[in-house]
N, CA, C and O of each residue as an XYZ file, in Angstrom:
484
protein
N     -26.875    -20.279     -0.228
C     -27.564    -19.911     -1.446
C     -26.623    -20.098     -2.633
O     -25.514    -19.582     -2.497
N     -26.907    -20.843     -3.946
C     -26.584    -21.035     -5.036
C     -26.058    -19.672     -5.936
O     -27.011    -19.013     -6.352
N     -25.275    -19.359     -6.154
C     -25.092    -17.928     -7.215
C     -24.512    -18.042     -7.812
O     -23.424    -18.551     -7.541
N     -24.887    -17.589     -9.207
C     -24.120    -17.983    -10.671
C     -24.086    -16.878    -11.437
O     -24.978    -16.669    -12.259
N     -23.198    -16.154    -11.289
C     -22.886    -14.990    -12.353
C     -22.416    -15.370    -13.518
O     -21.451    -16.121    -13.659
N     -23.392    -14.631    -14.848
C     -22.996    -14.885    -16.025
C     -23.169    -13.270    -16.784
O     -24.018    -12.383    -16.698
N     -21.936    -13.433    -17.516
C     -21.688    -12.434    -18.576
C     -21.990    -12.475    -19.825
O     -21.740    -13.474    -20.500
N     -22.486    -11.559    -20.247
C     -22.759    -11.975    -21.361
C     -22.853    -10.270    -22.786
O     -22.941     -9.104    -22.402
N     -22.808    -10.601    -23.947
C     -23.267     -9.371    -24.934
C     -24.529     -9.236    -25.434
O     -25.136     -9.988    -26.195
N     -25.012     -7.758    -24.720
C     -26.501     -7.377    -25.455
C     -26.919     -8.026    -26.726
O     -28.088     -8.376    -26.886
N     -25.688     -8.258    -27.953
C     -25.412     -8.336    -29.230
C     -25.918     -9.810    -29.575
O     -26.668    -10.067    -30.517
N     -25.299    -10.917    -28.503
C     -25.986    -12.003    -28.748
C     -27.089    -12.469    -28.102
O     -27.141    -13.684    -27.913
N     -28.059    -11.724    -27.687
C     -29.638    -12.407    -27.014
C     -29.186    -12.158    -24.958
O     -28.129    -12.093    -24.330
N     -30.127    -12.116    -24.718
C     -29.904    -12.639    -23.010
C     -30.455    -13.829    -22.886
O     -31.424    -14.354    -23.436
N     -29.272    -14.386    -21.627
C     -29.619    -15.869    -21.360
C     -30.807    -16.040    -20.639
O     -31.328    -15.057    -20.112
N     -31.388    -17.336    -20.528
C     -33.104    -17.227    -20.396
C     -32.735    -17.690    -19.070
O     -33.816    -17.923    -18.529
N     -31.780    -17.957    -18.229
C     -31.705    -18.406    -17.205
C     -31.406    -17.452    -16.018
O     -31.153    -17.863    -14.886
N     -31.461    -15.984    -16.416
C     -30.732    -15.202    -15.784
C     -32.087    -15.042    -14.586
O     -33.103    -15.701    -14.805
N     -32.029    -14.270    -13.518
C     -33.247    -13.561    -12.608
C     -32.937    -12.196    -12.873
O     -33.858    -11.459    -13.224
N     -31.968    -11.819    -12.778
C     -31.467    -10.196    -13.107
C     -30.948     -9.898    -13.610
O     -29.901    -10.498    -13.368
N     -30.716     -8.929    -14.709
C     -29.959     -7.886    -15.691
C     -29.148     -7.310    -15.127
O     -29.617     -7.151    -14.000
N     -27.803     -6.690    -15.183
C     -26.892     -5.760    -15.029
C     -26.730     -5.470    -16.223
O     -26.593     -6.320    -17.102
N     -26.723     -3.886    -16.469
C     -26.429     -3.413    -17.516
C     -24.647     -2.084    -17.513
O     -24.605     -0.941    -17.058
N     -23.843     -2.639    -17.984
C     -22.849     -2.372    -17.574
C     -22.609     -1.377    -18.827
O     -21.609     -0.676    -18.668
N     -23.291     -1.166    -20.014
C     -22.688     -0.381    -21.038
C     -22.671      0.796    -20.616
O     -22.124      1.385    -21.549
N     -22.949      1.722    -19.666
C     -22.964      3.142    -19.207
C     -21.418      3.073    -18.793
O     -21.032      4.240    -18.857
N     -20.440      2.322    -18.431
C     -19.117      2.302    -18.077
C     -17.978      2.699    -19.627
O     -18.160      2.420    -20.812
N     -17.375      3.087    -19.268
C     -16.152      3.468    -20.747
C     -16.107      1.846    -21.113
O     -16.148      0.960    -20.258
N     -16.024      1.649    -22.401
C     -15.918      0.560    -22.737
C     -14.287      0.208    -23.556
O     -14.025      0.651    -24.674
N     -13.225     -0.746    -22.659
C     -12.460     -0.706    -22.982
C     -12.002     -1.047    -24.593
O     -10.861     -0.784    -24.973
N     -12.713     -1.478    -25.223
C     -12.159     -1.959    -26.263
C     -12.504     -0.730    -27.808
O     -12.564     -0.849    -29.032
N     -12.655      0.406    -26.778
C     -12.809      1.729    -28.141
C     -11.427      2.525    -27.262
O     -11.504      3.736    -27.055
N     -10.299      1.797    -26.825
C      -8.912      2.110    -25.810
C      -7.623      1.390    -26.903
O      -7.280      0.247    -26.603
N      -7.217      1.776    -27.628
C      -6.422      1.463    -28.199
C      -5.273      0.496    -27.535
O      -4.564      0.849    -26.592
N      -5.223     -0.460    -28.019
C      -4.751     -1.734    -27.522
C      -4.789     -2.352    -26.654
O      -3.816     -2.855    -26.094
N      -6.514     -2.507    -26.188
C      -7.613     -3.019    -25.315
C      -8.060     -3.921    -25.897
O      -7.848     -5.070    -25.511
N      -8.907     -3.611    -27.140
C      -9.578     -4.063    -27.648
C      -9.141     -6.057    -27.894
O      -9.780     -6.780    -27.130
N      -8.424     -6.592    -28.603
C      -8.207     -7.483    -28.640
C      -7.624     -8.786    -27.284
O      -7.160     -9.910    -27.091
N      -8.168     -7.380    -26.594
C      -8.074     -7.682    -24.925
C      -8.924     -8.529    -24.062
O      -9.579     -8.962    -25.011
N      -9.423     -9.089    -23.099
C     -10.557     -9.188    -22.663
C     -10.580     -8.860    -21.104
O      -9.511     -8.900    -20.495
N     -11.668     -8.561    -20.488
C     -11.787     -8.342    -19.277
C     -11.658     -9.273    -18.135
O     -12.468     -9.236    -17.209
N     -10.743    -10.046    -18.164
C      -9.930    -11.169    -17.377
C      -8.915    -10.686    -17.512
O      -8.140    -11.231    -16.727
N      -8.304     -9.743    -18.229
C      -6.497     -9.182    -18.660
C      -6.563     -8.044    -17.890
O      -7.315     -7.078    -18.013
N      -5.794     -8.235    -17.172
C      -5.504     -7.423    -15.930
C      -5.902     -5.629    -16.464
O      -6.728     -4.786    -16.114
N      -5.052     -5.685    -17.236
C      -4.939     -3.964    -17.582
C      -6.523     -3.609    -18.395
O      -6.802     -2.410    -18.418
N      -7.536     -4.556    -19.039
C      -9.119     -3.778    -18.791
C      -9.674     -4.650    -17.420
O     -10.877     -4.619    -17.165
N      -9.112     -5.116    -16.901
C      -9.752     -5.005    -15.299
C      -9.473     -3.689    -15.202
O     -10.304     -2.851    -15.552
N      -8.330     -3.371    -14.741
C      -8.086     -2.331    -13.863
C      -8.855     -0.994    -14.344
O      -9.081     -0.106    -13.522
N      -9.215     -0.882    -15.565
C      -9.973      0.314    -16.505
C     -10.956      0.212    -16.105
O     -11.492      1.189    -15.582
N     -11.681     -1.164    -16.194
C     -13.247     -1.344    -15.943
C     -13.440     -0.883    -14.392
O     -14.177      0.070    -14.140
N     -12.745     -1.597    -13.348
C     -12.760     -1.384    -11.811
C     -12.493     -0.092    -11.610
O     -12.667      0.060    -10.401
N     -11.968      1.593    -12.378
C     -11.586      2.441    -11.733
C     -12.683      3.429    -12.079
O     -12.672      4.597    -11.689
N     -13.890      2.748    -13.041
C     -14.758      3.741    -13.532
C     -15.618      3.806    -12.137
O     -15.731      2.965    -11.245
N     -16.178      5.103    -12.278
C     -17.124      5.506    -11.112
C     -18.262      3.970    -10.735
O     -18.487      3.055     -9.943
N     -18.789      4.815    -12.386
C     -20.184      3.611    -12.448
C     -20.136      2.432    -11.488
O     -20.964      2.087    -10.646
N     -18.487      1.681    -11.956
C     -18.437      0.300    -11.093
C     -18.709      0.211    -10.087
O     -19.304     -0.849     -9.892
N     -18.543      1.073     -8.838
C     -18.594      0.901     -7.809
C     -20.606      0.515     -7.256
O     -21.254     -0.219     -6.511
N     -20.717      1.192     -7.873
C     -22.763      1.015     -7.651
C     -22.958     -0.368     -8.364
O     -23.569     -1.207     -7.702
N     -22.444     -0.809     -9.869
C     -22.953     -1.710    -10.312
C     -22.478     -3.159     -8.656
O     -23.209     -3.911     -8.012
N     -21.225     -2.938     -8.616
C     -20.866     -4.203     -7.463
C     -21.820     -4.572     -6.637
O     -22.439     -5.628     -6.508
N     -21.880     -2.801     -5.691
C     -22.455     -2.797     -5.006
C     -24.260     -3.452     -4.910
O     -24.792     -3.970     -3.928
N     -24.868     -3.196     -6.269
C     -26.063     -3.549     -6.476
C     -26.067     -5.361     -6.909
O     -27.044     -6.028     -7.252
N     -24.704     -5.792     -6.754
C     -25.355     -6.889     -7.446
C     -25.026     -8.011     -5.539
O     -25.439     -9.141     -5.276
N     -24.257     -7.151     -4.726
C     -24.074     -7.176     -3.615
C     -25.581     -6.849     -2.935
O     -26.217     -7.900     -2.849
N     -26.214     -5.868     -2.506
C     -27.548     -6.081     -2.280
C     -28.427     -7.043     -2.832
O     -28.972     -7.859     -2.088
N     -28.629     -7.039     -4.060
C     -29.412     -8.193     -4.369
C     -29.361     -9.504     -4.129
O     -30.363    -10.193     -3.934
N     -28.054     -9.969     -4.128
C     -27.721    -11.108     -3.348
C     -28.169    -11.548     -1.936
O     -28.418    -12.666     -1.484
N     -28.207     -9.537     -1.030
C     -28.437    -10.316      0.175
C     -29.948    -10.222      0.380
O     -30.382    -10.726      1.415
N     -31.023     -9.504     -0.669
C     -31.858     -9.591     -0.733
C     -32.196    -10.748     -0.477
O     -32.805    -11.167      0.508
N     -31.851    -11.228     -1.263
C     -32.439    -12.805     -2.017
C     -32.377    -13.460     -0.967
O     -33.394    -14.033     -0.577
N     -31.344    -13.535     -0.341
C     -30.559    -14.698      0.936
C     -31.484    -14.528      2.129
O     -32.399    -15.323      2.344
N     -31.188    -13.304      3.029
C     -33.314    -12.811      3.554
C     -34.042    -13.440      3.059
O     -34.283    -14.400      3.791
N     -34.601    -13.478      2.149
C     -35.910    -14.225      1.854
C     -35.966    -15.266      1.894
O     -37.101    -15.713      2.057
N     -35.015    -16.100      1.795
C     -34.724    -17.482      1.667
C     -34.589    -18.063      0.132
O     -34.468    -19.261     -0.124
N     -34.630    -16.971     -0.877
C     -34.086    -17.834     -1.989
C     -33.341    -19.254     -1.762
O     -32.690    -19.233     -0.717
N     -33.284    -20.129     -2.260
C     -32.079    -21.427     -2.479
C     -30.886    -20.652     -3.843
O     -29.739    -21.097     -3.903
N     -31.316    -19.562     -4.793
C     -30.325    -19.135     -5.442
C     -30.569    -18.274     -6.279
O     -31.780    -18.225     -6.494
N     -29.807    -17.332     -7.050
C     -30.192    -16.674     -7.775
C     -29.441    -16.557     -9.221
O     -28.351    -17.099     -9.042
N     -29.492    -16.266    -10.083
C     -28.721    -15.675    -11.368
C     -28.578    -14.397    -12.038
O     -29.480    -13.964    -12.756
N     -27.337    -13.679    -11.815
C     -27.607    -12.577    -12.016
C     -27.183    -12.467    -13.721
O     -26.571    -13.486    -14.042
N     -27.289    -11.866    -14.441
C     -26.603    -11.503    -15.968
C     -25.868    -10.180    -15.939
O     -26.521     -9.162    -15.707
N     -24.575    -10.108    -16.154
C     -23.780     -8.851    -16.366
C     -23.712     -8.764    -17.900
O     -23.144     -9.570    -18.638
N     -24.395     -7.635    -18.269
C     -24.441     -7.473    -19.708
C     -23.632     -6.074    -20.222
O     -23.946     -4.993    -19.723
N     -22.642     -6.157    -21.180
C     -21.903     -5.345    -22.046
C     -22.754     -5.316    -23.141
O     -23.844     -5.879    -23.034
N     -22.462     -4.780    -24.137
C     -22.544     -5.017    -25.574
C     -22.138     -6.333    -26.582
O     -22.759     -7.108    -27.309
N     -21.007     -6.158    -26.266
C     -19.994     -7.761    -27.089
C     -19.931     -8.824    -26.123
O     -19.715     -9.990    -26.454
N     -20.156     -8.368    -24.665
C     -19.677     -9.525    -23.868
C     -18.362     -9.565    -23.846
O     -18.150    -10.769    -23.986
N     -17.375     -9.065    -23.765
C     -15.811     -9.239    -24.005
C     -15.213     -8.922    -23.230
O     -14.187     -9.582    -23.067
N     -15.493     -7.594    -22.159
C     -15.102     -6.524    -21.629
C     -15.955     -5.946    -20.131
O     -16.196     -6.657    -19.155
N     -16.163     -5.088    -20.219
C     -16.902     -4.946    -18.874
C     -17.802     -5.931    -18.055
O     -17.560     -6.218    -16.883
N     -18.694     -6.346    -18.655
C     -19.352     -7.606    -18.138
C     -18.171     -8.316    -17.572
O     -18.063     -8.125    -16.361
N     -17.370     -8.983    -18.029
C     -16.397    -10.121    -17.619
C     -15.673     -9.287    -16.126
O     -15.711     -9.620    -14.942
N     -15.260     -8.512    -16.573
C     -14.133     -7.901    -15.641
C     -15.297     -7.472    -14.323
O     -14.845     -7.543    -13.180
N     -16.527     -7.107    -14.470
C     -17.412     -6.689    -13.196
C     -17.546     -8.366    -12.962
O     -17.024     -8.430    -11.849
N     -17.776     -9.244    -13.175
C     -17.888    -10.657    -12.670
C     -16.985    -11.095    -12.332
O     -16.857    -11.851    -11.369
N     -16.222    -10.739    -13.007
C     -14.861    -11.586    -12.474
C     -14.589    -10.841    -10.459
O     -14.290    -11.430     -9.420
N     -14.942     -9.101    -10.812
C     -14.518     -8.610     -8.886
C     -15.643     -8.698     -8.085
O     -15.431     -8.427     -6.903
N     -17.213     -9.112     -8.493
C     -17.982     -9.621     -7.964
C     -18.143    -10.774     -7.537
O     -18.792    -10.948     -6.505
N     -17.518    -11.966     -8.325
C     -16.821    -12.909     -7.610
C     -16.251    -13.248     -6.759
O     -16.585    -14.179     -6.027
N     -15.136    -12.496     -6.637
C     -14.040    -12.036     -5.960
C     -14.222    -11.659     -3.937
O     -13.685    -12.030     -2.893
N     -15.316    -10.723     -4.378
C     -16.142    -10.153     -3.187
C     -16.564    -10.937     -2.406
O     -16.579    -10.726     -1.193
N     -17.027    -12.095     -3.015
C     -18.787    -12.416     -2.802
C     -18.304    -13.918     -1.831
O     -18.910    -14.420     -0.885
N     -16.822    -14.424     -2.572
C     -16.317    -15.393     -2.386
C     -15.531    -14.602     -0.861
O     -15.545    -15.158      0.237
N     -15.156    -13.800     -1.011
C     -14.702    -13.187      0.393
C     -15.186    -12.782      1.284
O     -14.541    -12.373      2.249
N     -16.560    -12.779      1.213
C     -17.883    -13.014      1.959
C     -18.431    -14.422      2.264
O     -19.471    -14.611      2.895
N     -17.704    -15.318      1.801
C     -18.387    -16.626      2.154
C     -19.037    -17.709      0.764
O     -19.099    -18.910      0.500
N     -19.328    -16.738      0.314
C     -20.166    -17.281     -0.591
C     -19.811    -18.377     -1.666
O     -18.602    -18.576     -1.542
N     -20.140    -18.895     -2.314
C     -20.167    -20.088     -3.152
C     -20.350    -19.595     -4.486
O     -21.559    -19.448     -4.670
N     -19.556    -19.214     -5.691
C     -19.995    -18.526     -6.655
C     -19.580    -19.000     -7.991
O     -18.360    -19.107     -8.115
N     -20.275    -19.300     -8.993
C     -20.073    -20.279     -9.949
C     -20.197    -18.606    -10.940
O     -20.728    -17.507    -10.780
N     -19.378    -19.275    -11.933
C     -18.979    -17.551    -13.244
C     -19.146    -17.910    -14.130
O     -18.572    -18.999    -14.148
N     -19.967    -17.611    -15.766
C     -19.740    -18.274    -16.884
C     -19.909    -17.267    -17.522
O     -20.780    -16.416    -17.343
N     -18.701    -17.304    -18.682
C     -18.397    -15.842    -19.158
C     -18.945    -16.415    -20.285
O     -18.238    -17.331    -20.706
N     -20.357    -16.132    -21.195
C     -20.883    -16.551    -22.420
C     -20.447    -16.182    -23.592
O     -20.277    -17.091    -24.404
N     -20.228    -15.168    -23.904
C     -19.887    -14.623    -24.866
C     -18.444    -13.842    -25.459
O     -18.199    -13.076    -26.391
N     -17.433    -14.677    -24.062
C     -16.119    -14.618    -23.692
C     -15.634    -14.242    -25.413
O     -15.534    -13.157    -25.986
N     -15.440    -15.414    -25.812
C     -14.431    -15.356    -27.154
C     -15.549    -15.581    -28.567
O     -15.337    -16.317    -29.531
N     -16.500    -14.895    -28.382
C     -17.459    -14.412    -29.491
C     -17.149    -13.398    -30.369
O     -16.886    -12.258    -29.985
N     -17.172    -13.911    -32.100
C     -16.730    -12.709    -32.855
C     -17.184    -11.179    -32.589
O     -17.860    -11.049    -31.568
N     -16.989    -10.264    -33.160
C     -17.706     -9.151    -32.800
C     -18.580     -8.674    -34.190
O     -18.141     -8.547    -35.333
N     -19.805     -8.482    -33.750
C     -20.725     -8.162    -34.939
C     -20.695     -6.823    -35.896
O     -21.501     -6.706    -36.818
């Protein structure tokens, strides 16, 4: 099965390509963390912030079920959307260890961080 995690910010639209929403803003958002902010969630130290919040562990986990939902049924693929606010920060850093997982499960997993290096509104 095809899987393409993309990140992205509430702030700039959702991508029309997605099948599912993750909504990650219920997590502390690193960049109100004093010398986070100009950070992004590929930089180790708001990984490690984003990965130690409770929340994370269910968001993984759910984007882990849905996957194997999909795969049962016989999907050919799915798209999930990890959505922050800015896109900068949590989104990235939950894709980036859902990746991570998913690829250590076998899987085949394509990442596109959209709204990676987008001003902030």
């Amino acid at each position: 099965m095809k899987i393409k995690l993309i990140s992205f910010g509430f702030n700039w639209g959702i991508p029309k390509e997605v099948s599912f929403i993750v909504d990650c803003r219920g997590i502390l958002n690193p960049s109100r963390i004093r010398g986070l902010n100009a950070l992004r969630g590929t930089d180790s130290i708001v990984m490690d912030r984003v990965l130690a919040a409770p929340a994370t562990k269910h968001v993984l986990r759910y984007i882990q079920n849905t996957i194997k939902i999909r795969d049962e049924e016989g999907h050919e693929g799915v798209t999930i959307g990890v959505a922050c606010s800015q896109g900068h920060h949590r989104s990235v850093a939950i894709v980036e260890e859902a990746a991570r997982i998913l690829r250590l499960n076998g899987h085949q997993v394509q990442i596109l961080h959209r709204d990676i290096n987008r001003r902030e509104k």
